[in-house]
N, CA, C and O atoms as CSV, one atom per row, in Angstrom:
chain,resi,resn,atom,element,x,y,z
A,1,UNK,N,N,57.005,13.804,-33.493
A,1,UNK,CA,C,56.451,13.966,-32.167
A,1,UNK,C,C,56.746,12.711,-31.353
A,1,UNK,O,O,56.684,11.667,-32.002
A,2,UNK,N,N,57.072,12.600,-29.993
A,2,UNK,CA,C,57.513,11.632,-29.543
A,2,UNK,C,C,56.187,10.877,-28.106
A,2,UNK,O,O,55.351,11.554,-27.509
A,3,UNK,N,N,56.364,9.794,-27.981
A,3,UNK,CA,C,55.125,9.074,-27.727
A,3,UNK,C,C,54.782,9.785,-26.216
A,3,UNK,O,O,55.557,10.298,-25.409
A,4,UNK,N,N,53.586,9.640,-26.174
A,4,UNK,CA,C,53.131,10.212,-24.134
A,4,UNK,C,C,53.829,9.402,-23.495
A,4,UNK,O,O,54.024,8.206,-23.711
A,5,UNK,N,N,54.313,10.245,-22.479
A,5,UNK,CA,C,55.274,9.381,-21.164
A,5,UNK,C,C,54.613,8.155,-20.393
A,5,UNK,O,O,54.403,7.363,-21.311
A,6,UNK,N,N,54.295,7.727,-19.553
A,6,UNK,CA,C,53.667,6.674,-18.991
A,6,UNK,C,C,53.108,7.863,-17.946
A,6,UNK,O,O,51.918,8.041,-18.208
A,7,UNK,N,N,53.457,8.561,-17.076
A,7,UNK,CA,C,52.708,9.883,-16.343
A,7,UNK,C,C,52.168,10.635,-16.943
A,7,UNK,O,O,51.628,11.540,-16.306
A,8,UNK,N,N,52.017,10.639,-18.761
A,8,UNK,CA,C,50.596,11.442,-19.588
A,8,UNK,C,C,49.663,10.224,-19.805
A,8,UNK,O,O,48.475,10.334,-20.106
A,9,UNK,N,N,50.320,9.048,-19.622
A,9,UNK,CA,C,49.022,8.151,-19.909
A,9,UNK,C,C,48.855,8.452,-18.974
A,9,UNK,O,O,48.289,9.544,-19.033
A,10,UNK,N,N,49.082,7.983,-17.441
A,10,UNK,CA,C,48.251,8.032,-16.238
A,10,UNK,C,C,47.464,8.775,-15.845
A,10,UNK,O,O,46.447,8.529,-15.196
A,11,UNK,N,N,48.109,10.359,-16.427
A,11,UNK,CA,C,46.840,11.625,-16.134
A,11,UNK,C,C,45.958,11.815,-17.054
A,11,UNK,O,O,45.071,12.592,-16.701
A,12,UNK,N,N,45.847,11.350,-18.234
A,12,UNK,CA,C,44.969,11.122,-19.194
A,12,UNK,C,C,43.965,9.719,-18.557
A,12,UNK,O,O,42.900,9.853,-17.954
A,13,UNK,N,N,44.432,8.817,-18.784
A,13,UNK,CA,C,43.350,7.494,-17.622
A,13,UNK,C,C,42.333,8.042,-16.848
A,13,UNK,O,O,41.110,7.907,-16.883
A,14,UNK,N,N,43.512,9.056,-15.736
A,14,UNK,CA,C,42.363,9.414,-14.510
A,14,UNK,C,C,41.635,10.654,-14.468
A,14,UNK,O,O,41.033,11.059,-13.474
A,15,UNK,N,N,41.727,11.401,-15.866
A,15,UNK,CA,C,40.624,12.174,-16.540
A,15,UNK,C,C,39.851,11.347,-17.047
A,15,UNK,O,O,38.676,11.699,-16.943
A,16,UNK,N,N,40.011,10.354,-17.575
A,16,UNK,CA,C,38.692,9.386,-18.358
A,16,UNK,C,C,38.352,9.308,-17.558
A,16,UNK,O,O,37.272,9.897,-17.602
A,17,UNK,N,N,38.562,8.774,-16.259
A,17,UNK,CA,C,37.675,7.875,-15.329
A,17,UNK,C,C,37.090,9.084,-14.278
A,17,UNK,O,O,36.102,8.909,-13.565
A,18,UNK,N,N,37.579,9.856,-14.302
A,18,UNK,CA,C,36.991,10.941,-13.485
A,18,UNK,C,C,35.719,11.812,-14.327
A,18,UNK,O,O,34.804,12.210,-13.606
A,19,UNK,N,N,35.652,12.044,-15.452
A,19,UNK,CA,C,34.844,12.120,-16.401
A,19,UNK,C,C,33.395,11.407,-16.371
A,19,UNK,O,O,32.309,11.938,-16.137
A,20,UNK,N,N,33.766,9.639,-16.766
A,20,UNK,CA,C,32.630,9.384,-16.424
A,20,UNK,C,C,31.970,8.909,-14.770
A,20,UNK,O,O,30.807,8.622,-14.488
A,21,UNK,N,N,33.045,8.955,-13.973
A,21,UNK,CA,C,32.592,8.809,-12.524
A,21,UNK,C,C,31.654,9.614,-12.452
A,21,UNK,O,O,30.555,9.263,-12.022
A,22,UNK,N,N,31.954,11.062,-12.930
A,22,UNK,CA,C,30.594,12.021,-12.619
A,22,UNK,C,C,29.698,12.720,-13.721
A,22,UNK,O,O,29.169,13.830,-13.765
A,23,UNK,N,N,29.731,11.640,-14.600
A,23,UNK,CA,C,28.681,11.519,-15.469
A,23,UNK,C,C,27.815,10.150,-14.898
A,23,UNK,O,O,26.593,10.089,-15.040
A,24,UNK,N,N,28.428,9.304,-14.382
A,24,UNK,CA,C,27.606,8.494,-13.417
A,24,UNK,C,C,26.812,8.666,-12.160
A,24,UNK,O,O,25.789,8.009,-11.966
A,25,UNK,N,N,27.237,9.478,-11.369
A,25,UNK,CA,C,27.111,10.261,-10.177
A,25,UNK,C,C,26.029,11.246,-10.450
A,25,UNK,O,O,25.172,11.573,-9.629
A,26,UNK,N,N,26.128,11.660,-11.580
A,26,UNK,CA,C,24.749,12.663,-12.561
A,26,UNK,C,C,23.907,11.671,-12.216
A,26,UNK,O,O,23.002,11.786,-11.389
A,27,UNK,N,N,24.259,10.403,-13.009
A,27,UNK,CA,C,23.059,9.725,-13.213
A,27,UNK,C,C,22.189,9.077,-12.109
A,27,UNK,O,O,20.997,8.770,-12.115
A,28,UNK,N,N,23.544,8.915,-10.770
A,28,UNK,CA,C,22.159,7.739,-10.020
A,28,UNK,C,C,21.785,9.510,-9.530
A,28,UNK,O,O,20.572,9.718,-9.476
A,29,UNK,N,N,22.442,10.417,-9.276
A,29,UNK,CA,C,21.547,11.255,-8.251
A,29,UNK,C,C,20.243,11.864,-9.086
A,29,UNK,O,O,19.643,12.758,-8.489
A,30,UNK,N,N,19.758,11.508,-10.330
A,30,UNK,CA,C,18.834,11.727,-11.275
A,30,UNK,C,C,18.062,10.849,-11.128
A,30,UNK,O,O,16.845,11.034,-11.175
A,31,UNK,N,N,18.708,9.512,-10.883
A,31,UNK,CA,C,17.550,8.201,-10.300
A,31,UNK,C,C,17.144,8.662,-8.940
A,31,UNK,O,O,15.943,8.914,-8.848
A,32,UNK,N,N,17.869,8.834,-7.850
A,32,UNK,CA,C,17.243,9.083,-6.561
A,32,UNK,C,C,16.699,10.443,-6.490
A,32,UNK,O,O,15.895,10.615,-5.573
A,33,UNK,N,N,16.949,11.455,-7.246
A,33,UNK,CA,C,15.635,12.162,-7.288
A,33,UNK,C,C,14.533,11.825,-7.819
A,33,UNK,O,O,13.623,12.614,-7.560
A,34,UNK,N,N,14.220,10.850,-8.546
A,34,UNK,CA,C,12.937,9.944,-9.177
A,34,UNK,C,C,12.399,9.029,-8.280
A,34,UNK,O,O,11.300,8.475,-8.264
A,35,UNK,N,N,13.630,8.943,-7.323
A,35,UNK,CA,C,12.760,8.003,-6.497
A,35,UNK,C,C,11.731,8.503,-5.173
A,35,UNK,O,O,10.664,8.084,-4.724
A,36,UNK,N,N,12.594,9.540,-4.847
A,36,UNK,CA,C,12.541,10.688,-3.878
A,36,UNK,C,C,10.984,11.274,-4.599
A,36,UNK,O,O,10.081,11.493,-3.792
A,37,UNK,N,N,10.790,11.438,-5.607
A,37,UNK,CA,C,9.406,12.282,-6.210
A,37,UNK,C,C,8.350,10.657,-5.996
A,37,UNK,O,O,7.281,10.650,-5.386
A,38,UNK,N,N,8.799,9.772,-6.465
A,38,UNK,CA,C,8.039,8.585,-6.515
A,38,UNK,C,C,7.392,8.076,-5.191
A,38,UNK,O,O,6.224,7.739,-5.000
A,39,UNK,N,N,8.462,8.106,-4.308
A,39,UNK,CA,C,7.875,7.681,-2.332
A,39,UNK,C,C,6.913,9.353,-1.950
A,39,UNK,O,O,6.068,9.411,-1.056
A,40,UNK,N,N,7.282,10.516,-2.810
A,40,UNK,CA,C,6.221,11.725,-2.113
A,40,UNK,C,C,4.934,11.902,-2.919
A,40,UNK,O,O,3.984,12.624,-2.616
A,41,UNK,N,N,5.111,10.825,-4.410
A,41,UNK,CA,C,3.283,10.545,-4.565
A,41,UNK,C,C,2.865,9.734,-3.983
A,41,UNK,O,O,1.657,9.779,-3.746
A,42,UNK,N,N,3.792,8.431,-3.398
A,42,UNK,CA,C,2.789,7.427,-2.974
A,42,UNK,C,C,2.368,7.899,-1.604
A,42,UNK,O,O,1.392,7.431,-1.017
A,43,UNK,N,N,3.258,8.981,-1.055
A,43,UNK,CA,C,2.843,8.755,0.240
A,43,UNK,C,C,1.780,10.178,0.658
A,43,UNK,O,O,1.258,10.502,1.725
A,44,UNK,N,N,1.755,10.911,-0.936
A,44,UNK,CA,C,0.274,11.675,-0.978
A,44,UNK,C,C,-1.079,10.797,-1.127
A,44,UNK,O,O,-2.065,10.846,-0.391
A,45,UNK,N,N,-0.848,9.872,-2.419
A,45,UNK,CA,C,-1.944,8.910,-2.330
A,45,UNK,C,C,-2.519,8.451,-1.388
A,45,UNK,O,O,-3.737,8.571,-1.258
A,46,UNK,N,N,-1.479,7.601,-0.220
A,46,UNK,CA,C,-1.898,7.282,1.035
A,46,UNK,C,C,-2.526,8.546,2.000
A,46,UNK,O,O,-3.707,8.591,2.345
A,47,UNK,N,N,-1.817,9.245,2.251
A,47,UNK,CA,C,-2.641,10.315,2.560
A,47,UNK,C,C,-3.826,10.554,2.418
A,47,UNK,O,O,-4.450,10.863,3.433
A,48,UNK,N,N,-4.565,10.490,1.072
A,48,UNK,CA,C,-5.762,10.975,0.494
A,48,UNK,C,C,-6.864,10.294,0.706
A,48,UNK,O,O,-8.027,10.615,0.946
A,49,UNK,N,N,-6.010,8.779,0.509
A,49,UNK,CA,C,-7.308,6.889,0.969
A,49,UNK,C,C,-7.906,7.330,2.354
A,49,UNK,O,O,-7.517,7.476,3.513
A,50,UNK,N,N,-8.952,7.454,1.686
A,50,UNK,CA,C,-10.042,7.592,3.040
A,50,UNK,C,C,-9.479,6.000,4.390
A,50,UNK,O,O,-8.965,4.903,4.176
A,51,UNK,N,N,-9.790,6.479,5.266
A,51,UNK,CA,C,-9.825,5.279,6.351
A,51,UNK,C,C,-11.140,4.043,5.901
A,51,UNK,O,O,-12.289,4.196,5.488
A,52,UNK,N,N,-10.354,2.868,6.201
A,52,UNK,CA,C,-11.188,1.926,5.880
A,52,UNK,C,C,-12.064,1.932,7.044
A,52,UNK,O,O,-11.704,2.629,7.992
A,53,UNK,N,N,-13.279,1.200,7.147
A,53,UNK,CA,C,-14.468,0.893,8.098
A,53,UNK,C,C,-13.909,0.053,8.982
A,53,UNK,O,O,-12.983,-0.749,8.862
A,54,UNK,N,N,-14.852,0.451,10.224
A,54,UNK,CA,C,-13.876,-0.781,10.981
A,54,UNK,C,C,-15.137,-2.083,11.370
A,54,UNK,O,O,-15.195,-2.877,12.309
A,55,UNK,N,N,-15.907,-1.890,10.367
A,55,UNK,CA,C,-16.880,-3.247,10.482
A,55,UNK,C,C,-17.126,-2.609,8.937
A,55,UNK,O,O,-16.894,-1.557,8.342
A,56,UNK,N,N,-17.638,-3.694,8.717
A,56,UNK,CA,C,-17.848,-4.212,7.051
A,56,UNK,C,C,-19.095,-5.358,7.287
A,56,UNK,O,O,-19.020,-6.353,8.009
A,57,UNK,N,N,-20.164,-4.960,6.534
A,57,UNK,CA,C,-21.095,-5.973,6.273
A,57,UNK,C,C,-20.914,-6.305,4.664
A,57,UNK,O,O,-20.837,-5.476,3.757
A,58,UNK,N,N,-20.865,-7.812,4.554
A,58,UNK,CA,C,-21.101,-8.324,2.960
A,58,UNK,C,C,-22.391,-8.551,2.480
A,58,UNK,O,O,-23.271,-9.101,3.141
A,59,UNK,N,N,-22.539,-8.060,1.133
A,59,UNK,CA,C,-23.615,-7.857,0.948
A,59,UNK,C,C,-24.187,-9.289,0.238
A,59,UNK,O,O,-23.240,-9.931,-0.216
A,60,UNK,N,N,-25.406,-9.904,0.041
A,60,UNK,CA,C,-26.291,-11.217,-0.764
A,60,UNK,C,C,-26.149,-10.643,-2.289
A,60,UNK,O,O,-25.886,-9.442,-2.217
A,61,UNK,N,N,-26.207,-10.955,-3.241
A,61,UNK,CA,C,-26.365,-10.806,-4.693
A,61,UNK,C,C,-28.057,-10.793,-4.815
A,61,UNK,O,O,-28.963,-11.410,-4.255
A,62,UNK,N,N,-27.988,-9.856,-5.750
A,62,UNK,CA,C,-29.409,-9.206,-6.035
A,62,UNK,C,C,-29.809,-7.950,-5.350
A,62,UNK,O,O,-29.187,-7.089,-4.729
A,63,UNK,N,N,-31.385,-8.179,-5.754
A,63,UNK,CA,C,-31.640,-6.277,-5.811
A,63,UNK,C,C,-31.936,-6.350,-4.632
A,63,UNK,O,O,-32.445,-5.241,-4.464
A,64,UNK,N,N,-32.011,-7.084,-3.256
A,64,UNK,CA,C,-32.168,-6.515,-2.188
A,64,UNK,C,C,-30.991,-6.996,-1.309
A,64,UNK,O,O,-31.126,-7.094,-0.089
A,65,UNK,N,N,-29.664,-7.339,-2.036
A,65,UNK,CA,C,-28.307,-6.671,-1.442
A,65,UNK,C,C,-28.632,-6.798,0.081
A,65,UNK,O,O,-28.612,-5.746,0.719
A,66,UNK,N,N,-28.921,-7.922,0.722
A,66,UNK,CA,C,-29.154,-7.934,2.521
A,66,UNK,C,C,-27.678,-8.586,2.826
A,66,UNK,O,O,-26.929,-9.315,2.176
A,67,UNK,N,N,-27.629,-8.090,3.883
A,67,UNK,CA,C,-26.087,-8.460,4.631
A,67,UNK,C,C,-26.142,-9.709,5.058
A,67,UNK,O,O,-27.055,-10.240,5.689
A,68,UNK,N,N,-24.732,-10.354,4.551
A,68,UNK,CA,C,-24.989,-12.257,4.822
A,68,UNK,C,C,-23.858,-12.101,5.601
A,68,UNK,O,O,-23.584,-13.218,6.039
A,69,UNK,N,N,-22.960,-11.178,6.049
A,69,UNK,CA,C,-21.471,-11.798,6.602
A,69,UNK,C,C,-21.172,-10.582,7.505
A,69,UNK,O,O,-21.124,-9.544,6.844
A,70,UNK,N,N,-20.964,-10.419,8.779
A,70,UNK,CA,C,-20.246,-9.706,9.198
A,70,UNK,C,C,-18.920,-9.282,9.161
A,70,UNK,O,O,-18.519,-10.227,9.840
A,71,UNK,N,N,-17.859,-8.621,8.925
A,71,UNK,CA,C,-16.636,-8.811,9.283
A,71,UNK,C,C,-16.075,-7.207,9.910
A,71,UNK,O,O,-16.699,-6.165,10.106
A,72,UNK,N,N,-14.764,-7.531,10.087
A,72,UNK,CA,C,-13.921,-6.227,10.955
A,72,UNK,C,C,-13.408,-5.672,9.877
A,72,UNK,O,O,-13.569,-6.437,8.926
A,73,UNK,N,N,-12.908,-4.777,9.598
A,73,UNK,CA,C,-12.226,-3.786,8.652
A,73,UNK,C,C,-11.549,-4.280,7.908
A,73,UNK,O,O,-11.651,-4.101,6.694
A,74,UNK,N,N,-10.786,-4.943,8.397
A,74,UNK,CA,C,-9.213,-5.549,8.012
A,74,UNK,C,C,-9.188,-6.930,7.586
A,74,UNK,O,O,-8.261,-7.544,7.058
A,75,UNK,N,N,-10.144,-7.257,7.842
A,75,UNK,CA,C,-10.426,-8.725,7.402
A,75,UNK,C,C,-9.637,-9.208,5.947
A,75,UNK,O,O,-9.717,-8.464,4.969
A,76,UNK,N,N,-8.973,-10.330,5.880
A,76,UNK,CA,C,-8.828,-10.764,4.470
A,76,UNK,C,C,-9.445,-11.198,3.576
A,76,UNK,O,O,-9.059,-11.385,2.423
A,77,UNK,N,N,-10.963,-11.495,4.254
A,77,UNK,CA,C,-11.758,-11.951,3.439
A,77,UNK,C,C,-12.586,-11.374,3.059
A,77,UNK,O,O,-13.244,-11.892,2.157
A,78,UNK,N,N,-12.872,-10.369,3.423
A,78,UNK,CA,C,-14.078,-9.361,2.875
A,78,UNK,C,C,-14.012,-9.838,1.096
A,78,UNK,O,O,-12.999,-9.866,0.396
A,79,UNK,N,N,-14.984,-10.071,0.817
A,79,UNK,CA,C,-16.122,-9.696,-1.027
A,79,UNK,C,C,-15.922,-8.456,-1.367
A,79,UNK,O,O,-15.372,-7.443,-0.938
A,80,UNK,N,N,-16.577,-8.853,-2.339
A,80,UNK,CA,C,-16.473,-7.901,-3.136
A,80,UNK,C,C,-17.841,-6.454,-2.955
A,80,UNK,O,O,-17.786,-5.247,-3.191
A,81,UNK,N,N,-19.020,-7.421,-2.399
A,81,UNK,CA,C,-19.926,-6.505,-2.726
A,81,UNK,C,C,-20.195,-6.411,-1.019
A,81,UNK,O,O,-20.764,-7.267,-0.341
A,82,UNK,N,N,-19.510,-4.880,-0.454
A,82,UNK,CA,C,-19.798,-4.613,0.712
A,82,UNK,C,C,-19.993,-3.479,0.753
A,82,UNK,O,O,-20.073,-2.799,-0.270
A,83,UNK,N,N,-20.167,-2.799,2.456
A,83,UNK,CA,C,-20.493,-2.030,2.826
A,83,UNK,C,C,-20.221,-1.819,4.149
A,83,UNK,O,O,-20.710,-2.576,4.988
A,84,UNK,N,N,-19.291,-0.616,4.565
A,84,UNK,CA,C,-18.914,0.183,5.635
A,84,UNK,C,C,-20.405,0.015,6.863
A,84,UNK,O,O,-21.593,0.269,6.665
A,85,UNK,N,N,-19.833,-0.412,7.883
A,85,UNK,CA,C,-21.301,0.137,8.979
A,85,UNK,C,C,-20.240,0.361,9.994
A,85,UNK,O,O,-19.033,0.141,9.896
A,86,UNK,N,N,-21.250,1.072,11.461
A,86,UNK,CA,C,-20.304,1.117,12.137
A,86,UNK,C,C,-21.022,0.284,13.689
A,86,UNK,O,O,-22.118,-0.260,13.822
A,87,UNK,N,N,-19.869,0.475,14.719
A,87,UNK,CA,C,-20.109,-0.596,15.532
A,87,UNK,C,C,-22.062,-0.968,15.404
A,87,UNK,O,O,-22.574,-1.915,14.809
A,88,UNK,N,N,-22.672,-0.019,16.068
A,88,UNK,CA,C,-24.123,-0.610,16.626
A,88,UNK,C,C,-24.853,-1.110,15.377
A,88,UNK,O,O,-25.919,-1.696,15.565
A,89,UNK,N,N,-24.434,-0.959,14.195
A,89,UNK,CA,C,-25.055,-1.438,13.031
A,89,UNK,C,C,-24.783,-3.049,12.981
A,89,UNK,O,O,-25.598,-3.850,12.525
A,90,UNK,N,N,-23.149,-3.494,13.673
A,90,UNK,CA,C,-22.605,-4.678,13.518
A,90,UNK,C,C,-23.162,-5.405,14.440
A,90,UNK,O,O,-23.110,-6.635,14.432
A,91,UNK,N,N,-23.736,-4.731,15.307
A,91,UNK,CA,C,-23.760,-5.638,16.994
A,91,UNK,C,C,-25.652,-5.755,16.816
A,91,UNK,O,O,-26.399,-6.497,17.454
A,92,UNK,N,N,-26.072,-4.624,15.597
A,92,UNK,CA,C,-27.292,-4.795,15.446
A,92,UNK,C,C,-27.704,-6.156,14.407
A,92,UNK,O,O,-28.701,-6.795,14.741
A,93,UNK,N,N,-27.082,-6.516,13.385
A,93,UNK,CA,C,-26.497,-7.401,12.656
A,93,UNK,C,C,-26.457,-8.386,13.020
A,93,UNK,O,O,-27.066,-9.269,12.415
A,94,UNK,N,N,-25.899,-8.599,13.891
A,94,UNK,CA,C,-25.123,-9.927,14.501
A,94,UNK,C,C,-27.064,-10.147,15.167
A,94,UNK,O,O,-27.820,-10.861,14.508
A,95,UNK,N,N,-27.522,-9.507,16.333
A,95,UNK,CA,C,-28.308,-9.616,16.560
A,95,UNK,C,C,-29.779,-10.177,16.040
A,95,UNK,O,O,-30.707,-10.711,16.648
A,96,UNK,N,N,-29.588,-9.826,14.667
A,96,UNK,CA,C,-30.463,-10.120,13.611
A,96,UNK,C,C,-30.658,-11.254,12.814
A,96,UNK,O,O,-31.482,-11.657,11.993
A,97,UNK,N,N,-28.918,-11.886,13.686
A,97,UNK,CA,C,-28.931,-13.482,12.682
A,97,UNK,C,C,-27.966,-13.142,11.463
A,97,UNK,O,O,-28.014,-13.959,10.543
A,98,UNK,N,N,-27.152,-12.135,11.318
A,98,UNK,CA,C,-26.323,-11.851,10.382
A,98,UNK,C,C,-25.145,-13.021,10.689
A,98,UNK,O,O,-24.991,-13.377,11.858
A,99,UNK,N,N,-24.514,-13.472,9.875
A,99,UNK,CA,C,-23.333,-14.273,10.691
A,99,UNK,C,C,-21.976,-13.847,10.549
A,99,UNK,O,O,-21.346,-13.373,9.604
A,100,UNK,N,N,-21.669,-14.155,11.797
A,100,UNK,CA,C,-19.844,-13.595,11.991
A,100,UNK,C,C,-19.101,-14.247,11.506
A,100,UNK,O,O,-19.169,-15.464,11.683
A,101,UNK,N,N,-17.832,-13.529,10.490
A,101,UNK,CA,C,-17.082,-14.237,9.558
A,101,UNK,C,C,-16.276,-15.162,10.365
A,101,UNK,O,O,-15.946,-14.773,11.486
A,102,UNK,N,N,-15.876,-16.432,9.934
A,102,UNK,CA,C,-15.331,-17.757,10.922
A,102,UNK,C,C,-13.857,-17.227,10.631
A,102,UNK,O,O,-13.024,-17.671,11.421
A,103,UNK,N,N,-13.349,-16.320,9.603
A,103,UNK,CA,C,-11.788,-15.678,10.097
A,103,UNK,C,C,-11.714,-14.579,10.971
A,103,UNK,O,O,-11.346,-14.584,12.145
A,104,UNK,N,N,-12.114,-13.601,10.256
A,104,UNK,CA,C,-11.539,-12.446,11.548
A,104,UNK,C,C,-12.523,-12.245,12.944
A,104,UNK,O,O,-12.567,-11.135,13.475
A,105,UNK,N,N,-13.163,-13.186,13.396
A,105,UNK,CA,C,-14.681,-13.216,14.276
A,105,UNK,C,C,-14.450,-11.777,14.526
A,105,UNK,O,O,-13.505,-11.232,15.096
A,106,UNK,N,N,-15.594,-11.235,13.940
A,106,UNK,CA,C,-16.089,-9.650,14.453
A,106,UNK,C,C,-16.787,-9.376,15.665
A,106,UNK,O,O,-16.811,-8.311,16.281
A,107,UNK,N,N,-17.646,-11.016,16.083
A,107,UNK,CA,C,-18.536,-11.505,17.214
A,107,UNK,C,C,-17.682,-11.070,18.282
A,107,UNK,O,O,-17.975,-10.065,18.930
A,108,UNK,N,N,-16.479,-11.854,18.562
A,108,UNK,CA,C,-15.285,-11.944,19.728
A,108,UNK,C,C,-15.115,-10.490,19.710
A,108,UNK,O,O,-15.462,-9.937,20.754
A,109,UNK,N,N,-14.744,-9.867,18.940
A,109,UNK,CA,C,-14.309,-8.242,18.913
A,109,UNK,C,C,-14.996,-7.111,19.442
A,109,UNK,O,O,-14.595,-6.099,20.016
A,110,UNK,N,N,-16.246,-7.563,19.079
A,110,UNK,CA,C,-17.528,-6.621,19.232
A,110,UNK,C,C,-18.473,-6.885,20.615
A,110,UNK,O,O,-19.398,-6.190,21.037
A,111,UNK,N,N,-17.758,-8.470,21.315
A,111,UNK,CA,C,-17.833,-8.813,22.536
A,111,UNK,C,C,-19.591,-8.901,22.361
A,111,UNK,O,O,-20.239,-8.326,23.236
A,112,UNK,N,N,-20.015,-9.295,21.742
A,112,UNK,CA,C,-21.140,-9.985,20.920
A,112,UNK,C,C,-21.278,-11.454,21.803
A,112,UNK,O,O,-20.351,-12.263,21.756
A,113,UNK,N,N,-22.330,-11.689,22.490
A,113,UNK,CA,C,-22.864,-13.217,23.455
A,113,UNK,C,C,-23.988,-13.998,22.716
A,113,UNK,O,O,-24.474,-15.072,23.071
A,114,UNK,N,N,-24.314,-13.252,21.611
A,114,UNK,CA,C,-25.237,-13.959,21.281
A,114,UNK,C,C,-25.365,-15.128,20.896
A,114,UNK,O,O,-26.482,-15.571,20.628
């Protein structure tokens, strides 16, 4: 039998490589459908997260849990141990001697003179 021509290697080559090109091509479009399922849970999850408060009182430690800190929703500093109120609860708060957080002033926001 006499050896492959240099044009059976070449069409043999570009069957290998065509082979695994789309055994590769399998593969990422198997990743981007994983990713594609992955961005439509997160963006059910988000969906589902209730809306945050847009005032937040922090709560004192212990069993009568009284509000020591005002803040706005979004605040970076909010604790751990809080609680959702909404505006007239904050402006009632503030009123009460509650104090407004010195980052996100909820006071300035809530247009609070006291």
């Amino acid at each position: 039998m006499s050896e492959p021509s240099r044009l059976d290697l070449l069409r043999f080559a570009y069957r290998v490589v065509e082979q695994q090109a789309r055994a590769s091509l399998t593969q990422i479009a198997g990743w981007i459908a994983a990713e594609e399922q992955r961005e439509r849970e997160v963006a059910a999850r988000e969906a589902r997260r209730p809306t945050p408060p847009e005032w937040v009182a922090e709560l004192s430690i212990g069993r009568d849990r009284r509000a020591i800190l005002v803040h706005s929703g979004d605040c970076h500093m909010i604790g751990k141990r809080t609680r959702g109120i909404s505006r007239d609860q904050a402006l009632r708060a503030l009123a009460e001697g509650v104090e407004a957080c010195d980052h996100c002033r909820p006071d300035t926001a809530l247009g609070w003179m006291g």
